[in-house]
ROZA-508195 format. One record per atom (N, C-alpha, C, CB): chain; x, y, z; atom name; residue in one letter. Coordinates in nm, 2 decimals, decimal comma. Glycine has a CB too. Example, Ala and Ser with C-alpha at 12.3 -4.5 7.8 and 13.67 -1.06 7.14 Angstrom:
% ROZA-508195
mol: A | u: 1,32 | v: -0,57 | w: 0,78 | atom: N | type: A
mol: A | u: 1,23 | v: -0,45 | w: 0,78 | atom: CA | type: A
mol: A | u: 1,32 | v: -0,33 | w: 0,78 | atom: C | type: A
mol: A | u: 1,13 | v: -0,45 | w: 0,90 | atom: CB | type: A
mol: A | u: 1,28 | v: -0,22 | w: 0,71 | atom: N | type: S
mol: A | u: 1,37 | v: -0,11 | w: 0,71 | atom: CA | type: S
mol: A | u: 1,29 | v: 0,00 | w: 0,79 | atom: C | type: S
mol: A | u: 1,41 | v: -0,06 | w: 0,57 | atom: CB | type: S
This chain:
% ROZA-508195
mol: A | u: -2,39 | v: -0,97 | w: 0,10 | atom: N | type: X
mol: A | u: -2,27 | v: -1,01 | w: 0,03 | atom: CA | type: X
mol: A | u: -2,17 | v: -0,90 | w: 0,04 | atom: C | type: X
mol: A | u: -2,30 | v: -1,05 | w: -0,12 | atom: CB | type: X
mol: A | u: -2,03 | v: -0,94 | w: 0,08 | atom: N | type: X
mol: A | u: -1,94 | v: -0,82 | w: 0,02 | atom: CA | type: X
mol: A | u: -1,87 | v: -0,82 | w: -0,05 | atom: C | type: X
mol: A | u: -1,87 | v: -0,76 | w: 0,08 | atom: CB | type: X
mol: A | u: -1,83 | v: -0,75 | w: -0,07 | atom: N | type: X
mol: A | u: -1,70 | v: -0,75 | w: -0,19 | atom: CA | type: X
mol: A | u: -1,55 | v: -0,69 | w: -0,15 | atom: C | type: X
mol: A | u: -1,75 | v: -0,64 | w: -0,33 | atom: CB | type: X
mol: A | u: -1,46 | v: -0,76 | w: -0,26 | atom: N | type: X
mol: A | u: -1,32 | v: -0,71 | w: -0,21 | atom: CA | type: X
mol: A | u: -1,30 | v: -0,63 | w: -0,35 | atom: C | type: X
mol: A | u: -1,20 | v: -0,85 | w: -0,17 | atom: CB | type: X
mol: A | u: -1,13 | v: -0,55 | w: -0,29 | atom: N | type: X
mol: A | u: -1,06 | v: -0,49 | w: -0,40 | atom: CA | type: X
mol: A | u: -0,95 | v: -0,48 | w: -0,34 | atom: C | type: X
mol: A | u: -1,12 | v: -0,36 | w: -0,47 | atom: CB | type: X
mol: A | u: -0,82 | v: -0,45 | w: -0,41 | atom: N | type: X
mol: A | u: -0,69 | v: -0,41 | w: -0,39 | atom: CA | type: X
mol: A | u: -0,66 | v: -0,31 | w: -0,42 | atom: C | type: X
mol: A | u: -0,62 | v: -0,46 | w: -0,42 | atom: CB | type: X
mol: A | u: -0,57 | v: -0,23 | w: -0,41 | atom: N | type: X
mol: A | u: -0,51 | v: -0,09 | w: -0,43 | atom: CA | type: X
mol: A | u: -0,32 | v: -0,20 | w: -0,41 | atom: C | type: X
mol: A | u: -0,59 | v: 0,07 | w: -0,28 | atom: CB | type: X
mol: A | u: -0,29 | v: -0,17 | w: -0,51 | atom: N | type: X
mol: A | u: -0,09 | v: -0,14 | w: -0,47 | atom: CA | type: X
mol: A | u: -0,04 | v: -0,10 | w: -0,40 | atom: C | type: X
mol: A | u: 0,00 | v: -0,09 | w: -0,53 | atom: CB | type: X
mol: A | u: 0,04 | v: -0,09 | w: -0,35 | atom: N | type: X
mol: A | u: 0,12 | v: 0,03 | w: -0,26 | atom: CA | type: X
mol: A | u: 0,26 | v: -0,01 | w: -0,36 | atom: C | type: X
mol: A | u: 0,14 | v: -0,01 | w: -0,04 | atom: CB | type: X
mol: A | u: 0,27 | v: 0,15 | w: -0,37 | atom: N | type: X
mol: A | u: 0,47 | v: 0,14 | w: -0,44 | atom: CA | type: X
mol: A | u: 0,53 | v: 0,25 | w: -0,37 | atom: C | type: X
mol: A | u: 0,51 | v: 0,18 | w: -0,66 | atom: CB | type: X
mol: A | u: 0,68 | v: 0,23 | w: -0,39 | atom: N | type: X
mol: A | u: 0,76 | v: 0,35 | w: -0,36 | atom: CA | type: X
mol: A | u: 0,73 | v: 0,44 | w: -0,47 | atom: C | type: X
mol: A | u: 0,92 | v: 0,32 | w: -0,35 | atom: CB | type: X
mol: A | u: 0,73 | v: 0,59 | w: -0,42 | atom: N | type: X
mol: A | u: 0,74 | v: 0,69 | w: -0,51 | atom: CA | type: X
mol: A | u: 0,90 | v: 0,78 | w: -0,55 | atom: C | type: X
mol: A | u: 0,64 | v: 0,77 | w: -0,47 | atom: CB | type: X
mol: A | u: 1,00 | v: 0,67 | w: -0,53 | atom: N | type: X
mol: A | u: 1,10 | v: 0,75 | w: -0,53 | atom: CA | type: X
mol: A | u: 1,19 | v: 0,64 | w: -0,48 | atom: C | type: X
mol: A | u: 1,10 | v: 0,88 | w: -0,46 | atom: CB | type: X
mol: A | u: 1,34 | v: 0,60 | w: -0,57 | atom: N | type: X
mol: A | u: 1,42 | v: 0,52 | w: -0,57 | atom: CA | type: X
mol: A | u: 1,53 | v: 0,52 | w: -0,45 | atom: C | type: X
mol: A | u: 1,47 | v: 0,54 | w: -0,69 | atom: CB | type: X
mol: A | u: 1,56 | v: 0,42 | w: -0,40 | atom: N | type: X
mol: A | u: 1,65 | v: 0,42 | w: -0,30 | atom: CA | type: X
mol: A | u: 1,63 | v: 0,28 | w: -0,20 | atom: C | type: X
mol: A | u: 1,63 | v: 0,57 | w: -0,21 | atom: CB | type: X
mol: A | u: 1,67 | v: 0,25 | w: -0,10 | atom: N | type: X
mol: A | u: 1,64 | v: 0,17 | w: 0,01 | atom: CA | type: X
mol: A | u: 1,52 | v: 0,17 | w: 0,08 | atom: C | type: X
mol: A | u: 1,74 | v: 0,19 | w: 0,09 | atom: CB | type: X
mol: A | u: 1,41 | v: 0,07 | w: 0,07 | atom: N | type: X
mol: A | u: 1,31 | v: 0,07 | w: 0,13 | atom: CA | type: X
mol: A | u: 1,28 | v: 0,02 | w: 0,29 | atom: C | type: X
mol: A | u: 1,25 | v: 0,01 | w: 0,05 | atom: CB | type: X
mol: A | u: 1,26 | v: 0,17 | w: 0,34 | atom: N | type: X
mol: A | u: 1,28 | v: 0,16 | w: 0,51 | atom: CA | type: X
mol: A | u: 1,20 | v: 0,09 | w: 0,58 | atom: C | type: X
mol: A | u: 1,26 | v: 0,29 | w: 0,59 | atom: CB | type: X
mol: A | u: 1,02 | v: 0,15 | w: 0,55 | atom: N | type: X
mol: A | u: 0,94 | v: 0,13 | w: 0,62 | atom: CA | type: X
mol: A | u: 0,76 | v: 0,15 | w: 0,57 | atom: C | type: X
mol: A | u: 0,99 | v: 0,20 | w: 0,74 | atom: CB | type: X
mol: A | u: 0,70 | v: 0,18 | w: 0,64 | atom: N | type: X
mol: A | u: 0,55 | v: 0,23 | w: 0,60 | atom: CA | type: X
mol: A | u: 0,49 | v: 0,32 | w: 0,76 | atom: C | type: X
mol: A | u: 0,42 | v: 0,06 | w: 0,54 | atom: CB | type: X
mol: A | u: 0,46 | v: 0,42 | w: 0,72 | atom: N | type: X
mol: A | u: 0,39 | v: 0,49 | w: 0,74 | atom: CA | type: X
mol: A | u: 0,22 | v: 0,51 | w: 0,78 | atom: C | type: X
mol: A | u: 0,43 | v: 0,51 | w: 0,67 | atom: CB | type: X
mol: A | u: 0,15 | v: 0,51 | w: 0,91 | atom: N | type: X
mol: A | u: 0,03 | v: 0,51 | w: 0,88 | atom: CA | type: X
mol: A | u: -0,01 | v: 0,39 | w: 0,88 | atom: C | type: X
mol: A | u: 0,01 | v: 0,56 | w: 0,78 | atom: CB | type: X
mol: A | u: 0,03 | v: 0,26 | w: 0,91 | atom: N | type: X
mol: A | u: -0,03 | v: 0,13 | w: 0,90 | atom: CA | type: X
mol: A | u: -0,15 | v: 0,14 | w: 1,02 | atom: C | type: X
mol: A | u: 0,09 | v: 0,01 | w: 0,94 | atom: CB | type: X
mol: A | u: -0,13 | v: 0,21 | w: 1,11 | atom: N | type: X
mol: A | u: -0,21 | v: 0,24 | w: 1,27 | atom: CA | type: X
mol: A | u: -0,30 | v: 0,31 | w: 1,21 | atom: C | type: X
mol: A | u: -0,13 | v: 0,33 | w: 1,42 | atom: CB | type: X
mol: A | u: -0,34 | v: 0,38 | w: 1,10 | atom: N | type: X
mol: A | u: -0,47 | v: 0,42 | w: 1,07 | atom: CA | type: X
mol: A | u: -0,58 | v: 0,33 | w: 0,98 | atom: C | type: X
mol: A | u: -0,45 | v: 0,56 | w: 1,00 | atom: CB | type: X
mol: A | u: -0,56 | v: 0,26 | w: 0,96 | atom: N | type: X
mol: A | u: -0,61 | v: 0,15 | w: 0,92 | atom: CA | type: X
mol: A | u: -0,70 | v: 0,08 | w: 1,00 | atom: C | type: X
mol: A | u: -0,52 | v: 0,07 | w: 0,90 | atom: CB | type: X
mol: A | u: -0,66 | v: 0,08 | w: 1,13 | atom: N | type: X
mol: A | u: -0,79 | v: -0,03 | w: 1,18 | atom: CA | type: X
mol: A | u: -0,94 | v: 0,06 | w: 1,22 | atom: C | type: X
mol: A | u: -0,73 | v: -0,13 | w: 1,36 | atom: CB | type: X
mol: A | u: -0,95 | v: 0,19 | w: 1,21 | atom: N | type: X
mol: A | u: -1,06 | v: 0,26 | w: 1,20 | atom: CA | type: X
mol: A | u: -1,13 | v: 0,26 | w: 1,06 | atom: C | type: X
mol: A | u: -1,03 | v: 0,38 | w: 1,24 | atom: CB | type: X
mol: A | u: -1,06 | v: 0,21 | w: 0,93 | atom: N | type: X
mol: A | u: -1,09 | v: 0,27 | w: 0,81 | atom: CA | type: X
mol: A | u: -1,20 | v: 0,19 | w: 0,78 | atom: C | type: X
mol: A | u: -0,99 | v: 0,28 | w: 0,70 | atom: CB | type: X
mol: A | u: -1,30 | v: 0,25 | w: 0,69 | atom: N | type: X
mol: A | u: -1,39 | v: 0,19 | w: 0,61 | atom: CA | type: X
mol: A | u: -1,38 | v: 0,07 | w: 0,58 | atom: C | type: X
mol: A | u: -1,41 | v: 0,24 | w: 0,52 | atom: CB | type: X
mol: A | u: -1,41 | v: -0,04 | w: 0,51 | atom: N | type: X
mol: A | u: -1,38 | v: -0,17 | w: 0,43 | atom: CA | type: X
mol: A | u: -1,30 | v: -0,23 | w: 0,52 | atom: C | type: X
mol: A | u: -1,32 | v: -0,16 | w: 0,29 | atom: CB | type: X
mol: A | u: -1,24 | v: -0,20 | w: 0,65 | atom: N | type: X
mol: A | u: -1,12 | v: -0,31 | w: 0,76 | atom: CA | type: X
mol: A | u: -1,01 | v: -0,40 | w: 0,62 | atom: C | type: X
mol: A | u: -1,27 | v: -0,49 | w: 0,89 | atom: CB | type: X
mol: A | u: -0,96 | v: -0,28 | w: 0,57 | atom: N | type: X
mol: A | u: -0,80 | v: -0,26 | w: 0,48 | atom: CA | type: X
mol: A | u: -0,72 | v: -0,34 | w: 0,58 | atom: C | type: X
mol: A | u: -0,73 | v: -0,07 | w: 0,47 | atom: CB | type: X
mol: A | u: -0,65 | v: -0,43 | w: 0,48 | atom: N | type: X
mol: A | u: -0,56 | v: -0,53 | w: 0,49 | atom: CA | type: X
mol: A | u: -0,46 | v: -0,50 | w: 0,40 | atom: C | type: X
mol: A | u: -0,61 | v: -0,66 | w: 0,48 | atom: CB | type: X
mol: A | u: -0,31 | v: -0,50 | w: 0,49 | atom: N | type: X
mol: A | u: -0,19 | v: -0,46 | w: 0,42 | atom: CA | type: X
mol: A | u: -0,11 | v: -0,55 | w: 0,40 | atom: C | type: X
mol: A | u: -0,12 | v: -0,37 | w: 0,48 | atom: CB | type: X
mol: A | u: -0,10 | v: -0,61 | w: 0,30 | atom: N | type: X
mol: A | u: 0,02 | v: -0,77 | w: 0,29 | atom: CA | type: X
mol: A | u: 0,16 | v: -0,66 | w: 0,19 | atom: C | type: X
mol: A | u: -0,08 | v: -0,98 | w: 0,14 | atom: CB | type: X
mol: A | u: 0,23 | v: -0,72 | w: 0,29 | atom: N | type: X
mol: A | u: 0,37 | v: -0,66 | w: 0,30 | atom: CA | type: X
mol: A | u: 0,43 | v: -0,79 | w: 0,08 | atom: C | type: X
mol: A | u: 0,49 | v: -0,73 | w: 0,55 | atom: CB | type: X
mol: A | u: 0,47 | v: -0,70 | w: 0,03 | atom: N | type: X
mol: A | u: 0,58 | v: -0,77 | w: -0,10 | atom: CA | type: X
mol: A | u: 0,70 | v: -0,72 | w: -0,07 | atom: C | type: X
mol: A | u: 0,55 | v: -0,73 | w: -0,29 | atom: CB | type: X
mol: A | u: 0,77 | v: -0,63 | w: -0,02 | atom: N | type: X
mol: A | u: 0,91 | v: -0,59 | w: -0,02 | atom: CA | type: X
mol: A | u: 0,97 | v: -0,60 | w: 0,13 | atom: C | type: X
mol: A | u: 0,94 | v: -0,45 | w: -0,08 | atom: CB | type: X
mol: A | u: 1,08 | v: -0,62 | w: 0,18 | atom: N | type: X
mol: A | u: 1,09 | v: -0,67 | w: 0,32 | atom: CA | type: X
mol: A | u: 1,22 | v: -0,51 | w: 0,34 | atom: C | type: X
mol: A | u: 1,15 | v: -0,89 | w: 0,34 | atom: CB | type: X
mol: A | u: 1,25 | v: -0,52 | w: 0,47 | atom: N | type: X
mol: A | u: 1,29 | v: -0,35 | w: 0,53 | atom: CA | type: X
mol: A | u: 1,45 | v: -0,39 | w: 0,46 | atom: C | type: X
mol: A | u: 1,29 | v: -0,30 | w: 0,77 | atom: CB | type: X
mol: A | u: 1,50 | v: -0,26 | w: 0,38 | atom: N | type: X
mol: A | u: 1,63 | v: -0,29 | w: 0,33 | atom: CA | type: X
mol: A | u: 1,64 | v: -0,37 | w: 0,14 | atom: C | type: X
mol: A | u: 1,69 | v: -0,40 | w: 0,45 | atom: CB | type: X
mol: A | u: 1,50 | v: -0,38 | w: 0,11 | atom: N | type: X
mol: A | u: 1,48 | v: -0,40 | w: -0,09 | atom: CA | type: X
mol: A | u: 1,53 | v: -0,29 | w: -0,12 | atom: C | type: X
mol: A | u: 1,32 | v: -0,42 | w: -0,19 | atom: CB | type: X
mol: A | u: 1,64 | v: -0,25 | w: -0,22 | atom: N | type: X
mol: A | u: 1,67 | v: -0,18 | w: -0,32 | atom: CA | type: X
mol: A | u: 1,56 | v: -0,17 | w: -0,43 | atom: C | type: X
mol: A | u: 1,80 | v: -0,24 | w: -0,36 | atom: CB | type: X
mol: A | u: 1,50 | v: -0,06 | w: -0,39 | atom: N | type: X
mol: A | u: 1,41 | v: 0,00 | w: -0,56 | atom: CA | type: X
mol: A | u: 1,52 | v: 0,04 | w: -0,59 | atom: C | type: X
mol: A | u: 1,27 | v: 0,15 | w: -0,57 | atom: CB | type: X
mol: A | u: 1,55 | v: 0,03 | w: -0,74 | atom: N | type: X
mol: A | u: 1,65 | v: 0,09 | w: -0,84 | atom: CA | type: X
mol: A | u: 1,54 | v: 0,17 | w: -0,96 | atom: C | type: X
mol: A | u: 1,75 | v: -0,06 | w: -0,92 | atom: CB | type: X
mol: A | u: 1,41 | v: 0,12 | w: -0,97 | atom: N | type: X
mol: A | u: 1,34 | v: 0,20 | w: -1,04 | atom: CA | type: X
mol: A | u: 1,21 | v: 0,24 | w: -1,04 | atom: C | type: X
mol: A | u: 1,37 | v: 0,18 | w: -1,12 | atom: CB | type: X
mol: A | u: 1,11 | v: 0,31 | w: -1,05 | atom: N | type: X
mol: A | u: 0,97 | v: 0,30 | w: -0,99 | atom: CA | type: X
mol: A | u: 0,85 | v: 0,32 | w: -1,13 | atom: C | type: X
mol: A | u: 0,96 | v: 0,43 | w: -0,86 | atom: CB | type: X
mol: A | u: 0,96 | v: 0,26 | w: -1,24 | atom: N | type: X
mol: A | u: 0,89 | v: 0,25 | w: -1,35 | atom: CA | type: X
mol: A | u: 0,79 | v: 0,10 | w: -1,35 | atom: C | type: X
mol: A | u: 1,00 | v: 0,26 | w: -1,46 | atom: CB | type: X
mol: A | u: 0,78 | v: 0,02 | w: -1,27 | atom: N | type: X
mol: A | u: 0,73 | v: -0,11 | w: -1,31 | atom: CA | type: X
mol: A | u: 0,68 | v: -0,18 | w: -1,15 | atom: C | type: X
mol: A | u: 0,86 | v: -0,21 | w: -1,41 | atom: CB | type: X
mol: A | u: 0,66 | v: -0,26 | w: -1,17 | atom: N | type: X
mol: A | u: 0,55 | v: -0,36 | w: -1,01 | atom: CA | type: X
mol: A | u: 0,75 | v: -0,36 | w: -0,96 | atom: C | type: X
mol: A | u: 0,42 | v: -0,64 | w: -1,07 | atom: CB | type: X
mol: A | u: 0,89 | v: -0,36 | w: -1,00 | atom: N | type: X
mol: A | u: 0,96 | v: -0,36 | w: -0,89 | atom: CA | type: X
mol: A | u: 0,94 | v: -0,26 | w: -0,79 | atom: C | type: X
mol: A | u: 1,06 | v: -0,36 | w: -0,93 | atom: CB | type: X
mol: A | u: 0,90 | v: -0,19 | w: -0,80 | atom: N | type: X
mol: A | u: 0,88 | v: -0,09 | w: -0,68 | atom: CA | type: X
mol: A | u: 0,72 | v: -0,12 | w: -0,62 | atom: C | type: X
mol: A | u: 0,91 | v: 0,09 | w: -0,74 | atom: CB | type: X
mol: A | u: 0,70 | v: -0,20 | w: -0,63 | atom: N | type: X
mol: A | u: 0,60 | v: -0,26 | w: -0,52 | atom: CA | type: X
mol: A | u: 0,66 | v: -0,28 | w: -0,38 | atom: C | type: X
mol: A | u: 0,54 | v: -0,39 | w: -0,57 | atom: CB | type: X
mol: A | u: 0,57 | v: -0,21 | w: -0,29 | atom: N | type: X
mol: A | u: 0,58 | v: -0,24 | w: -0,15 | atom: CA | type: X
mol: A | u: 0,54 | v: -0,36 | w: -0,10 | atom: C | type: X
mol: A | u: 0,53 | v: -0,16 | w: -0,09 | atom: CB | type: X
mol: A | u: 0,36 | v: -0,33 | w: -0,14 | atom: N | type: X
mol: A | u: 0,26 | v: -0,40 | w: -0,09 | atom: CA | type: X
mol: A | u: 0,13 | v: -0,40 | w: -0,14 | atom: C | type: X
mol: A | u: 0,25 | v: -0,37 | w: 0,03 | atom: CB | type: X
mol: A | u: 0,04 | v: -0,47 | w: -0,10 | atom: N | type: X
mol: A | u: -0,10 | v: -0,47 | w: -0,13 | atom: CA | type: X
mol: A | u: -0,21 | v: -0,44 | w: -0,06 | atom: C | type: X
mol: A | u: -0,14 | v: -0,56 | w: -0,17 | atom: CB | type: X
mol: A | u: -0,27 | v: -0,34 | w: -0,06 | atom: N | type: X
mol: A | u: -0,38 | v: -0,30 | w: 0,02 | atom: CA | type: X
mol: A | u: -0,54 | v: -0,39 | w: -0,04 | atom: C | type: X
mol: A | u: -0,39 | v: -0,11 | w: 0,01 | atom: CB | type: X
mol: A | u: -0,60 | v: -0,49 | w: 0,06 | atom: N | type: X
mol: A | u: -0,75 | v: -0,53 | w: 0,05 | atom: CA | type: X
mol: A | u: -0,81 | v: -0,47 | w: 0,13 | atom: C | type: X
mol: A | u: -0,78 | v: -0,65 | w: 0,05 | atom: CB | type: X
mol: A | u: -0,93 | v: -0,40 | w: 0,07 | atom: N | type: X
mol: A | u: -1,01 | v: -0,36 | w: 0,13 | atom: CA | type: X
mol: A | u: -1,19 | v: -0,39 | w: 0,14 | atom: C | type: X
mol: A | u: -0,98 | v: -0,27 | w: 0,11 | atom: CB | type: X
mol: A | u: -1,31 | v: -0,41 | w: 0,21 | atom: N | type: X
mol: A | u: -1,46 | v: -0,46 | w: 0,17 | atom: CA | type: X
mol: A | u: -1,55 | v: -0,35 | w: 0,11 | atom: C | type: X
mol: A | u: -1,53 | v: -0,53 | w: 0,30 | atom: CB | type: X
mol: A | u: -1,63 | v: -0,39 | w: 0,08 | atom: N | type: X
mol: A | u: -1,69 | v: -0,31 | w: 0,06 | atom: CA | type: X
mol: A | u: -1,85 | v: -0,38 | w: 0,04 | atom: C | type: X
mol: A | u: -1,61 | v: -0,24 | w: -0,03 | atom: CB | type: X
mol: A | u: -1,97 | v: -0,30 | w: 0,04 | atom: N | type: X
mol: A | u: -2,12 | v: -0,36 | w: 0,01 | atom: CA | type: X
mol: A | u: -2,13 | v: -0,38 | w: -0,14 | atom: C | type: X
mol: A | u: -2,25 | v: -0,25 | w: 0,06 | atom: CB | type: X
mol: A | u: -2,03 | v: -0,32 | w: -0,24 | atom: N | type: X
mol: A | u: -2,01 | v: -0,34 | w: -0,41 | atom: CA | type: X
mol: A | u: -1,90 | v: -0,35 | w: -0,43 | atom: C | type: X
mol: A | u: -2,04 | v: -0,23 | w: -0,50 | atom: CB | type: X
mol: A | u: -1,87 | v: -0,34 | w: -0,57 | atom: N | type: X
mol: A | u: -1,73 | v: -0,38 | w: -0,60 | atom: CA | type: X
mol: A | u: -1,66 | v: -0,22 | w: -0,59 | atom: C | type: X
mol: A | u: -1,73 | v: -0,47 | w: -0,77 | atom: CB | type: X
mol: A | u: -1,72 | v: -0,13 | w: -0,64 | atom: N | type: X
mol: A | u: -1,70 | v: 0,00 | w: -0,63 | atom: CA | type: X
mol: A | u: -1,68 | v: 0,07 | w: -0,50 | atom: C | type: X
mol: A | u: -1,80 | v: 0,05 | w: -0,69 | atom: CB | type: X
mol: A | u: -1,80 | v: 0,05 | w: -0,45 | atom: N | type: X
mol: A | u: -1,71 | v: 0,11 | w: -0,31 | atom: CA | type: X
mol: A | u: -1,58 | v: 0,02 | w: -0,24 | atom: C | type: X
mol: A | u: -1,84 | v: 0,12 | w: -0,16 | atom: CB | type: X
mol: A | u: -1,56 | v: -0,09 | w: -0,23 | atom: N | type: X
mol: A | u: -1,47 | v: -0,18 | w: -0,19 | atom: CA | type: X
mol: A | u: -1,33 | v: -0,12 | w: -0,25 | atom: C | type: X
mol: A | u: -1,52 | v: -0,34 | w: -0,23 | atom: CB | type: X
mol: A | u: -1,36 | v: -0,08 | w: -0,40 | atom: N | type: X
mol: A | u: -1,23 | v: -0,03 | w: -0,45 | atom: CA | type: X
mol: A | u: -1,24 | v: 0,09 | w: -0,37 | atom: C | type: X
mol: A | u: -1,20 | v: 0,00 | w: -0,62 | atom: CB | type: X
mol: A | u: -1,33 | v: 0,24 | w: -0,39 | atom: N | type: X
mol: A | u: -1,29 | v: 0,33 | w: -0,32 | atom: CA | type: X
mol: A | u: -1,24 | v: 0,30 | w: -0,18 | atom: C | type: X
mol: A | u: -1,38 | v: 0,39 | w: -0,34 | atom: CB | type: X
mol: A | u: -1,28 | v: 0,24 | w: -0,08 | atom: N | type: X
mol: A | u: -1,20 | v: 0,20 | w: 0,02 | atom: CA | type: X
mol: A | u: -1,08 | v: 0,16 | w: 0,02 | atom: C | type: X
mol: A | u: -1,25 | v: 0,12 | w: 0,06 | atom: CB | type: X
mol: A | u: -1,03 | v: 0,09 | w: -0,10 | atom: N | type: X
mol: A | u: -0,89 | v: 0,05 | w: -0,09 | atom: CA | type: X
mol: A | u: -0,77 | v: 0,11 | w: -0,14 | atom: C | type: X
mol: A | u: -0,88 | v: -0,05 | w: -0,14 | atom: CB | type: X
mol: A | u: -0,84 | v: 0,27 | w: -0,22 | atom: N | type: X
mol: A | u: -0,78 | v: 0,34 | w: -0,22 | atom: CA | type: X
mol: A | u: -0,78 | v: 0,48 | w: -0,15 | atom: C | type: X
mol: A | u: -0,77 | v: 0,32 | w: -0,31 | atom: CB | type: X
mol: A | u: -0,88 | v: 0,50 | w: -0,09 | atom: N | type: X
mol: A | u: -0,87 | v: 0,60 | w: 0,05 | atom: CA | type: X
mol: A | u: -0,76 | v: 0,53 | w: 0,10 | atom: C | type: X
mol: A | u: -1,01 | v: 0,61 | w: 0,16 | atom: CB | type: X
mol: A | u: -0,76 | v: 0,42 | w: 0,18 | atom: N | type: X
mol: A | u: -0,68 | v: 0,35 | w: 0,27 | atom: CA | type: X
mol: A | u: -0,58 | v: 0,35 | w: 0,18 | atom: C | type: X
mol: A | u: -0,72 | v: 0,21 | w: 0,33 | atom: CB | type: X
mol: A | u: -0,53 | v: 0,37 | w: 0,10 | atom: N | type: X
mol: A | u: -0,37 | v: 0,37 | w: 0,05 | atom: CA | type: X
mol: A | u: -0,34 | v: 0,51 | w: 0,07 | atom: C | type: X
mol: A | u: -0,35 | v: 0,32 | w: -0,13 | atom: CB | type: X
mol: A | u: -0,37 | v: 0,62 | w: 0,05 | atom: N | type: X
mol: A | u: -0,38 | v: 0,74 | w: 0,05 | atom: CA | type: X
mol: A | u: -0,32 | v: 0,75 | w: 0,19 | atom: C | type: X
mol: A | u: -0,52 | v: 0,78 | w: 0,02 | atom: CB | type: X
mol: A | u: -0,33 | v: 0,69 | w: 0,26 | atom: N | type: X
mol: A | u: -0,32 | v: 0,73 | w: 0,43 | atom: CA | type: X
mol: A | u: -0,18 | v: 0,66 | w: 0,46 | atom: C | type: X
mol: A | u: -0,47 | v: 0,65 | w: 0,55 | atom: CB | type: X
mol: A | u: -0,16 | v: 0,60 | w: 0,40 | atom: N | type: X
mol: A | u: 0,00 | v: 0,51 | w: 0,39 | atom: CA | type: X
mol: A | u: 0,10 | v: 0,60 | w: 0,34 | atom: C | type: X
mol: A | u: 0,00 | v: 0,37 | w: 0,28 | atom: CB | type: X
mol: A | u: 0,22 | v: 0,59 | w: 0,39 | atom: N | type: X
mol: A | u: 0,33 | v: 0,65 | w: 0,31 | atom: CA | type: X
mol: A | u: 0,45 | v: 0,60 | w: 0,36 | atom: C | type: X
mol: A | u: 0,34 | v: 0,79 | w: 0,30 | atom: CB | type: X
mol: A | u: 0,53 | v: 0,56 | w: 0,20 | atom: N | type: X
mol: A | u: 0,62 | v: 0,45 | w: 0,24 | atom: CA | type: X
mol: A | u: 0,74 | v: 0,57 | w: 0,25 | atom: C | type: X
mol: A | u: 0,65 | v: 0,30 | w: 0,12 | atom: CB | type: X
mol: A | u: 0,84 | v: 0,56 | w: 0,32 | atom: N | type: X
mol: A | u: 0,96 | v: 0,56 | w: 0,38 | atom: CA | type: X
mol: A | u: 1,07 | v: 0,54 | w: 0,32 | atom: C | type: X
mol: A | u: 0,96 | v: 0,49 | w: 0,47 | atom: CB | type: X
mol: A | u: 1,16 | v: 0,61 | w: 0,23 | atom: N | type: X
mol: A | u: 1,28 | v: 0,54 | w: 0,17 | atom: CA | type: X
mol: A | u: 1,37 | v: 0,61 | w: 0,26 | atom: C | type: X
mol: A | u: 1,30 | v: 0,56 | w: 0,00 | atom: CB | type: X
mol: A | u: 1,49 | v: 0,52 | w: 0,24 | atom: N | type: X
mol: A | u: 1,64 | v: 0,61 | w: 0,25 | atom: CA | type: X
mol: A | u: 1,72 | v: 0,61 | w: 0,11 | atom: C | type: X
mol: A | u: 1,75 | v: 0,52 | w: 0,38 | atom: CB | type: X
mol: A | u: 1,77 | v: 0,75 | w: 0,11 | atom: N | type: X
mol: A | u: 1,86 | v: 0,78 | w: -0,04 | atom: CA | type: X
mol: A | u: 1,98 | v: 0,61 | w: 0,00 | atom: C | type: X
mol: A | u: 2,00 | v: 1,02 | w: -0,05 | atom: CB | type: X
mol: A | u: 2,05 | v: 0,61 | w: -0,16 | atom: N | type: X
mol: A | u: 2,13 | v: 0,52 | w: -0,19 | atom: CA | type: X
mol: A | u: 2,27 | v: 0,60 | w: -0,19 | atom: C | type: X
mol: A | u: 2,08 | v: 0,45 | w: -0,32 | atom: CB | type: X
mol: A | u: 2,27 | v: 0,76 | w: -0,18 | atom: N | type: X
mol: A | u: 2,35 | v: 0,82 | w: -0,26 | atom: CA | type: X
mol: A | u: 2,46 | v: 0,82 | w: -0,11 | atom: C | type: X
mol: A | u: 2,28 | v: 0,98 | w: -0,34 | atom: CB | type: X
């Protein structure tokens, strides 16, 4: 049996959301991490206090529920989203 989990992906910093980072390291990772895109190239984060600054969702497997999460957040770890300033 396996198990799943998710990890979030958010911006860490306000502005125009470019891109992601690191999606190409993914298909080696542990648990075979799946990235479903929530913000499309060009969302205005205005603030990264709340789920609006959600990018995306990382699923990842795992043989438990525990490792499946640790997998899905290694694999977030390896991602990095891309802003452009607003200013």
């Amino acid at each position: 049996m396996r198990f799943s989990a998710y990890a979030y992906v958010y911006a860490d910093q306000s502005g125009t959301f470019s891109h992601i980072e690191g999606l190409d390291r993914l298909a080696n990772h542990p648990g075979s991490p799946v990235f479903y895109p929530t913000a499309v190239k060009g969302k205005l984060i205005d603030t990264i206090d709340d789920q609006r600054a959600s990018i995306g969702i990382l699923l990842a497997e795992g043989d438990s529920s525990e490792i499946a999460l640790l997998n899905a957040y290694a694999a977030r770890n390896k991602l990095r989203v891309i802003m452009k300033n607003t200013d």
